[in-house]
C-alpha positions as CSV (number, residue, x, y, z in Angstrom):
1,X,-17.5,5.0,18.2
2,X,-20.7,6.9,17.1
3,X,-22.9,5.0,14.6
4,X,-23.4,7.8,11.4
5,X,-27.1,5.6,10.6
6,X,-29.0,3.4,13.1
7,X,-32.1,1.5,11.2
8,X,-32.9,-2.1,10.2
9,X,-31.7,-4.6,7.8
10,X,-34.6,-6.3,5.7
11,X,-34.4,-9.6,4.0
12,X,-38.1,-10.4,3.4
13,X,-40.3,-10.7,6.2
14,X,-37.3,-10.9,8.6
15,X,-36.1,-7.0,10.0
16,X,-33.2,-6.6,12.3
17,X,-32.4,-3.6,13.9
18,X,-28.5,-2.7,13.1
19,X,-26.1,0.1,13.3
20,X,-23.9,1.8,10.6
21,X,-20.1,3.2,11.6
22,X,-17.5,4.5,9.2
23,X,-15.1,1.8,8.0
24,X,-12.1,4.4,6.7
25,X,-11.0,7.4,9.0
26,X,-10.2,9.9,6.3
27,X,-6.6,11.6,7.4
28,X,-6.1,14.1,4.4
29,X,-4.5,17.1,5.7
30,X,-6.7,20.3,5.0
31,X,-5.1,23.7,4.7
32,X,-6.9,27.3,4.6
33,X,-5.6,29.8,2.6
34,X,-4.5,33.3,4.3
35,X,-2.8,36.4,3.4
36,X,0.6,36.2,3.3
37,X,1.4,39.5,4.2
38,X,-0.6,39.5,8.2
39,X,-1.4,35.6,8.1
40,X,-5.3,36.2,8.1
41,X,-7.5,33.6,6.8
42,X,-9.1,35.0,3.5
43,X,-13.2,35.1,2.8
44,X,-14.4,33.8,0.0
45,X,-16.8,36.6,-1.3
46,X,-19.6,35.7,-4.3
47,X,-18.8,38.3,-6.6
48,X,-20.9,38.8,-10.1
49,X,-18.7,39.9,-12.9
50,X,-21.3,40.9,-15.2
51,X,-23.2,43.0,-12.8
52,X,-19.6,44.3,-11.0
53,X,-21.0,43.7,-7.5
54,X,-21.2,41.3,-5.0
55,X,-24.6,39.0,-4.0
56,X,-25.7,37.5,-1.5
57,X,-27.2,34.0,-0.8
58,X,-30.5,35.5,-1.4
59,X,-29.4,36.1,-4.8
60,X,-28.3,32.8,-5.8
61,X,-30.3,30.3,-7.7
62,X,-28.7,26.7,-9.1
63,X,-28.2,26.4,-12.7
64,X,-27.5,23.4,-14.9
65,X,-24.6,24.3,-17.9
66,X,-25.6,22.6,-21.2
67,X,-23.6,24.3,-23.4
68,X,-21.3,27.5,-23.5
69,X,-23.4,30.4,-22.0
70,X,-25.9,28.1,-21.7
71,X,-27.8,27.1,-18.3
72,X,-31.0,25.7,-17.6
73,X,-32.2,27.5,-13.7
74,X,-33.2,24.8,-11.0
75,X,-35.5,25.3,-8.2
76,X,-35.3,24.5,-5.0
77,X,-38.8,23.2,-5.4
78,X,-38.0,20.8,-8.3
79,X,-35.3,19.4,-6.2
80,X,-37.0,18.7,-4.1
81,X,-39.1,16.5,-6.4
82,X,-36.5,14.5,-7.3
83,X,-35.1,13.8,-3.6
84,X,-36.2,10.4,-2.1
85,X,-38.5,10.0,1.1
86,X,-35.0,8.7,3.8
87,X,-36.5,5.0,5.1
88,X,-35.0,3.3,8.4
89,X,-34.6,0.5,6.1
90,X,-31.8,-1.2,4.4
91,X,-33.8,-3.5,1.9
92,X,-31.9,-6.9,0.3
93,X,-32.6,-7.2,-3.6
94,X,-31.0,-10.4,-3.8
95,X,-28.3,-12.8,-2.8
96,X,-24.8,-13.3,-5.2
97,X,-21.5,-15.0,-5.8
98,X,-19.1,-13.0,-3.5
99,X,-16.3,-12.7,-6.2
100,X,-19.0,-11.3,-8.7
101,X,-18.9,-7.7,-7.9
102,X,-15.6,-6.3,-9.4
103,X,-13.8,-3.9,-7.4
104,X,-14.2,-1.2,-9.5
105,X,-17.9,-0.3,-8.3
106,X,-16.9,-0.4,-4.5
107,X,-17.1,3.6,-3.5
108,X,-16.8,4.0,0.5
109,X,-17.1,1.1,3.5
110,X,-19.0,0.8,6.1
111,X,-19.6,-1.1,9.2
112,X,-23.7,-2.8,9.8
113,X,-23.5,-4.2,13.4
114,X,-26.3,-5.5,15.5
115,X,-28.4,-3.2,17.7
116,X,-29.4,-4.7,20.9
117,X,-29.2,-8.2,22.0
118,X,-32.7,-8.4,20.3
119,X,-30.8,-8.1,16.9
120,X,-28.0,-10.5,17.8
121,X,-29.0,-14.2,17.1
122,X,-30.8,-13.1,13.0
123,X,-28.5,-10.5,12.4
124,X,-25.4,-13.9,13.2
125,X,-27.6,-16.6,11.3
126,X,-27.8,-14.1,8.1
127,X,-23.9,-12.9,8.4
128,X,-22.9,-17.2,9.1
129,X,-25.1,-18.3,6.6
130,X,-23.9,-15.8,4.0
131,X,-20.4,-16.7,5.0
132,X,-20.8,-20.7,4.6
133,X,-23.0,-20.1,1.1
134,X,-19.8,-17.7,-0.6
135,X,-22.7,-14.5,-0.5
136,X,-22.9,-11.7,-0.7
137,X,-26.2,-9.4,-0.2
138,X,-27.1,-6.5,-3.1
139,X,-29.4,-3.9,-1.4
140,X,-31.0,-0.2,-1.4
141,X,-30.9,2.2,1.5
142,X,-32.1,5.7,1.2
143,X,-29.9,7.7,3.5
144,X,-30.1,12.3,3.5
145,X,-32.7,12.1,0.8
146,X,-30.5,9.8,-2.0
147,X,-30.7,5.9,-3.0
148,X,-27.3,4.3,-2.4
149,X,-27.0,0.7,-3.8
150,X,-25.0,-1.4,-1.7
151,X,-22.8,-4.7,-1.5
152,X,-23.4,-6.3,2.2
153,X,-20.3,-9.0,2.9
154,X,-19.9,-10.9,6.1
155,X,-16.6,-9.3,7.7
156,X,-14.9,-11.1,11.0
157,X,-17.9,-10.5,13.5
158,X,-20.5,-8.0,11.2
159,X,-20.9,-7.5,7.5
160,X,-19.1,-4.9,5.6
161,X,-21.4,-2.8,3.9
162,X,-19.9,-1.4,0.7
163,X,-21.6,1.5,-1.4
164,X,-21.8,0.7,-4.7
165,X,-21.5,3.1,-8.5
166,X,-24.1,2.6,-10.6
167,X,-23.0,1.3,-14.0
168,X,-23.4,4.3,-15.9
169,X,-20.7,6.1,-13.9
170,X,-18.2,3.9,-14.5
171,X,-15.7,4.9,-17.8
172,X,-15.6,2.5,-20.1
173,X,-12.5,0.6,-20.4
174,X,-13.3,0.9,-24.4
175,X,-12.2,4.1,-24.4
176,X,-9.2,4.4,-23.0
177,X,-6.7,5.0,-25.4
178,X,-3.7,2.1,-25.5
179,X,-5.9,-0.6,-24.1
180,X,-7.4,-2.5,-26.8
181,X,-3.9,-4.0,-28.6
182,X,-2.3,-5.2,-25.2
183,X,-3.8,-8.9,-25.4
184,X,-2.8,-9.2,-29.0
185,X,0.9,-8.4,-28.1
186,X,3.5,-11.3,-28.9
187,X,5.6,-12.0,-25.7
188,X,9.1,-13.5,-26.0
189,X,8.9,-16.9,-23.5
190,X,12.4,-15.5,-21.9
191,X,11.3,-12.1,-21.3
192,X,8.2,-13.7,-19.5
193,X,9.9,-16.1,-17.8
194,X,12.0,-13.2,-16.2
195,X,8.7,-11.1,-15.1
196,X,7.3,-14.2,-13.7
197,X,11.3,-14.3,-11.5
198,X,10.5,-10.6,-10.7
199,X,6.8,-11.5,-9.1
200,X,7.9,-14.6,-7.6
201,X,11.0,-12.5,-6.1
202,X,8.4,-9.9,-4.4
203,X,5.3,-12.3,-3.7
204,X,4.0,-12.4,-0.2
205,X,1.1,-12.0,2.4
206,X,-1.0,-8.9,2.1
207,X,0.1,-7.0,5.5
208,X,-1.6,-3.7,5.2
209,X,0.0,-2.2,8.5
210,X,3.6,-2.2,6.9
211,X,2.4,0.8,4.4
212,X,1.9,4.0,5.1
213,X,1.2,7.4,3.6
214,X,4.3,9.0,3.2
215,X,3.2,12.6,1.8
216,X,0.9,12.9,5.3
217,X,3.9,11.6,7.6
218,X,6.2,14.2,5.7
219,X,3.7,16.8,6.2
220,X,3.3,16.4,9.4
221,X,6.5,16.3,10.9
222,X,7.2,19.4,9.2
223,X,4.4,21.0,10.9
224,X,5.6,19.8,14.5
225,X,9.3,20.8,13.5
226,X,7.8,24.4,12.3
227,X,5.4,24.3,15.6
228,X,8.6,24.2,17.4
229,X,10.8,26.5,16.1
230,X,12.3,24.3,13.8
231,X,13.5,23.8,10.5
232,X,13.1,20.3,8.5
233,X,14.7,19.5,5.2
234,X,13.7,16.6,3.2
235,X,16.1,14.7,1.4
236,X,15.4,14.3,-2.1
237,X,15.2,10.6,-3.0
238,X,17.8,10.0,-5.4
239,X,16.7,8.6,-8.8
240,X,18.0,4.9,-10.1
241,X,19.7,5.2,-13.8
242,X,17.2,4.2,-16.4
243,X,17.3,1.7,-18.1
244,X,15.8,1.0,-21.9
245,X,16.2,-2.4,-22.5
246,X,13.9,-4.3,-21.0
247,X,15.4,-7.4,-20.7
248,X,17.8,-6.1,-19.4
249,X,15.7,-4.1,-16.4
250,X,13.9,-7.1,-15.8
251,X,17.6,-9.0,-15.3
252,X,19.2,-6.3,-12.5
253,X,15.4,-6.4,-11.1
254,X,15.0,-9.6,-10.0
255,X,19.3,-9.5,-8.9
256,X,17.9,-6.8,-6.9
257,X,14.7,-8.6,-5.3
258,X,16.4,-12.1,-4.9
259,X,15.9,-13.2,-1.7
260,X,19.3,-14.2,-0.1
261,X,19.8,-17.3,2.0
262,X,20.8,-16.9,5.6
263,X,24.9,-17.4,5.8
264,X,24.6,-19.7,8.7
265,X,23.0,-22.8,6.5
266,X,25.4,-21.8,3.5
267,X,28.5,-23.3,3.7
268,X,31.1,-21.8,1.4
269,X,33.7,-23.8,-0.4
270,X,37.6,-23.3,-0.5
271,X,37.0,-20.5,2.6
272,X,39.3,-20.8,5.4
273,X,40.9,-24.8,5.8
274,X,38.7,-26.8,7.4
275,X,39.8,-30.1,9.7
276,X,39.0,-33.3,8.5
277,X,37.7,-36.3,10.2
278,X,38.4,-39.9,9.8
279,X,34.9,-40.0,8.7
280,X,35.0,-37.1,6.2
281,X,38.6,-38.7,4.3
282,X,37.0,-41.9,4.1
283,X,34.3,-40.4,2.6
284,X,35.7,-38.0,0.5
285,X,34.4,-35.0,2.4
286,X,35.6,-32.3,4.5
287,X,33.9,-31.8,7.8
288,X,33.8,-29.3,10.5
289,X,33.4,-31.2,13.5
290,X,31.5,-28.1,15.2
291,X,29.2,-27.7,12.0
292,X,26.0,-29.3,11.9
293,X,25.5,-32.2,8.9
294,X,24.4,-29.8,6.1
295,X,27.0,-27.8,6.1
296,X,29.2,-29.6,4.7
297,X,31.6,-28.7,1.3
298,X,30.8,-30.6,-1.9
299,X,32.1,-30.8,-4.9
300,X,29.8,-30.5,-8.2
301,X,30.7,-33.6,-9.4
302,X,29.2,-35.6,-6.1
303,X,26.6,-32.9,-5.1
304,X,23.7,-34.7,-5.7
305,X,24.9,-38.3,-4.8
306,X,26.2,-36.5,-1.5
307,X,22.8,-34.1,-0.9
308,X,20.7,-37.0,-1.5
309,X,22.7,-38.6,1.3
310,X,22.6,-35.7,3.7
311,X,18.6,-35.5,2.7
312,X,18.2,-38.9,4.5
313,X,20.3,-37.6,7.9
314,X,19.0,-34.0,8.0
315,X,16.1,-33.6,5.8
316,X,15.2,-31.8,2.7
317,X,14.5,-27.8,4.1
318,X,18.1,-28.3,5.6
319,X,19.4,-29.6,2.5
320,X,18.1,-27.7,0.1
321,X,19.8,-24.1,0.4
322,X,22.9,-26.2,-1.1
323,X,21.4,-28.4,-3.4
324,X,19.2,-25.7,-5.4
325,X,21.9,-23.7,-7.2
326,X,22.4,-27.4,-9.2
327,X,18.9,-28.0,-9.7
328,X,18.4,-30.6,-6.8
329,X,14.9,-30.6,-6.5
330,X,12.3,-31.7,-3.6
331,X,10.6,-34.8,-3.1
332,X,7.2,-35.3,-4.6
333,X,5.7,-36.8,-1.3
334,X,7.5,-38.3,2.0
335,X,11.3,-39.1,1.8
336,X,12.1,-42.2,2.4
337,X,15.3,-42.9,4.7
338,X,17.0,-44.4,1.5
339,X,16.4,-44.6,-2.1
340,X,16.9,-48.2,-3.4
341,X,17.8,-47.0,-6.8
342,X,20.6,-44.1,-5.2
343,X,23.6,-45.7,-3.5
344,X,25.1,-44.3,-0.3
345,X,28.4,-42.7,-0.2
346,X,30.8,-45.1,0.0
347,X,28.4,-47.9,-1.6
348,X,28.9,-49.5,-4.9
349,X,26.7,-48.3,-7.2
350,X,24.6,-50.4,-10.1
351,X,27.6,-50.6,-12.3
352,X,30.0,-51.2,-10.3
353,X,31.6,-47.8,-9.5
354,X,31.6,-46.0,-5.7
355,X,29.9,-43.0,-5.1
């Protein structure tokens, strides 16, 4: 890969030479307009409306619109007065927490890597240190004649370097319309309790590689079927029915997002007739003898004497499956093989009765 800026990082007195490679390969799909009727690419003429004629680059100057009709003219020379002198140097302000620079003033990544093995052991001591102390490094690098402030991380084996916005470009949240009453809202502790279902029902690991831009794929297999010869028709997707309540969205969401247990550590009662062993009729229980321990039938009545049973045989992840639709919950720590307090099946329990 080609480094796009080669220079050195400086944190006081100490200067290590590093390398900069683009972190994000744009794939936006660019088109060019032509003339429908032969397929030739258009040119894009200047054209003064005023002066019904077209000009030429010579005849352009830069302008600055302050108000209708209104421009202030820009030299070339004056621009250039405002440009900064490019430096070699990416120069660390200071050190700070990593989680104190919101997202929201990240602009493009980057790559910093050492150059040379001359660069290797201080450019590893900075990034290990950094990673060990939860920093992250603030610094300036003039790159093509502008200042870029940027956000220097420690990223597997090199630091991400992260261009920042500057305050003032950021909206602020203030005025956006809508915003300011949304903490002062009164929620109803069922309708929260069901959104909190709906994110525990579609919580998991970050895995970037299972999404994928689906207008660029579309667009592309188009191409290649038109390339060919081919016609491609896209399928619109069809819509879900709307629904207003929402309560009641939040209900058939999280039906729709619950995460189903395999059927081969489900056992479903009163399907098909099962054989029973002396075992199971002495205990009350039918058995499979082919089945494993868990999968057992229960009734409701005897579900949690029996699953607590089956938890000492099997253990609780095997157990669980049948016991959570009742509310049989975990242990707190370790298990242990009985519970002095919960009689076996078949024991007599504390007053007298059998389980």
């Amino acid at each position: 890969m080609r480094a796009v800026w080669k220079g050195y990082l400086k944190c006081g007195l100490v200067t290590i030479p590093v390398k900069m490679y683009n972190a994000v390969k744009k794939k936006t799909l660019q088109f060019s307009l032509l003339h429908k009727e032969c397929g030739t690419k258009i040119k894009q003429e200047r054209f003064c409306p005023s002066c019904n004629r077209r000009v030429s680059n010579e005849e352009l100057v830069r302008g600055y619109q302050y108000g209708k009709d209104c421009w202030i003219i820009i030299t070339d020379e004056e621009i250039e007065k405002a440009k900064k002198e490019s430096t070699d140097a990416i120069e660390i302000l200071r050190f700070v927490d990593d989680g104190a620079i919101s997202p929201i003033y990240y602009s493009e990544a980057h790559y910093l890597a050492p150059d040379g093995e001359v660069a290797l052991e201080a450019f590893a001591l900075f990034r290990k240190a950094m990673k060990r102390m939860g920093k992250a490094a603030l610094a300036k690098v003039v790159i093509r004649n502008r200042e870029h402030l940027m956000a220097l991380k420690p990223y597997d084996g090199s630091f991400l370097a992260l261009t920042l916005h500057y305050a003032e470009e950021l909206q602020a949240l203030r005025e956006i319309e809508g915003v300011g009453g949304v903490e002062g809202v009164d929620l109803d502790p069922s309708v929260l309790q069901m959104a909190e279902a709906l994110i525990r029902n579609l919580s998991g690991d970050f895995e970037p590689e299972k999404y994928h831009d689906e207008y660029t794929r579309t667009l592309l297999e188009i191409i290649k079927a038109k390339a060919e010869g081919q016609e491609v028709k896209v399928e619109p997707k069809a819509e879900a029915q709307k629904v207003i309540d929402l309560m009641e969205a939040l209900r058939q969401s999280v039906l729709a997002t619950e995460k189903e247990v395999p059927k081969k550590e489900v056992a479903i009662a009163g399907k098909g007739r099962a054989k029973t062993t002396r075992k199971g009729q002495e205990e009350g229980l039918d058995v499979r003898p082919q089945d494993p321990p868990h999968a057992r039938l229960f009734s409701r009545r005897t579900l949690r004497l029996q699953g607590s049973h089956l938890r000492d045989q099997v253990g609780w992840d095997e157990v669980h499956p049948l016991l959570a639709p009742w509310g049989g919950a975990p242990p707190e720590q370790t298990t242990p093989r009985h519970h002095p307090q919960i009689p076996r099946v078949g024991e007599a329990a504390p007053g007298g009765r059998k389980g």
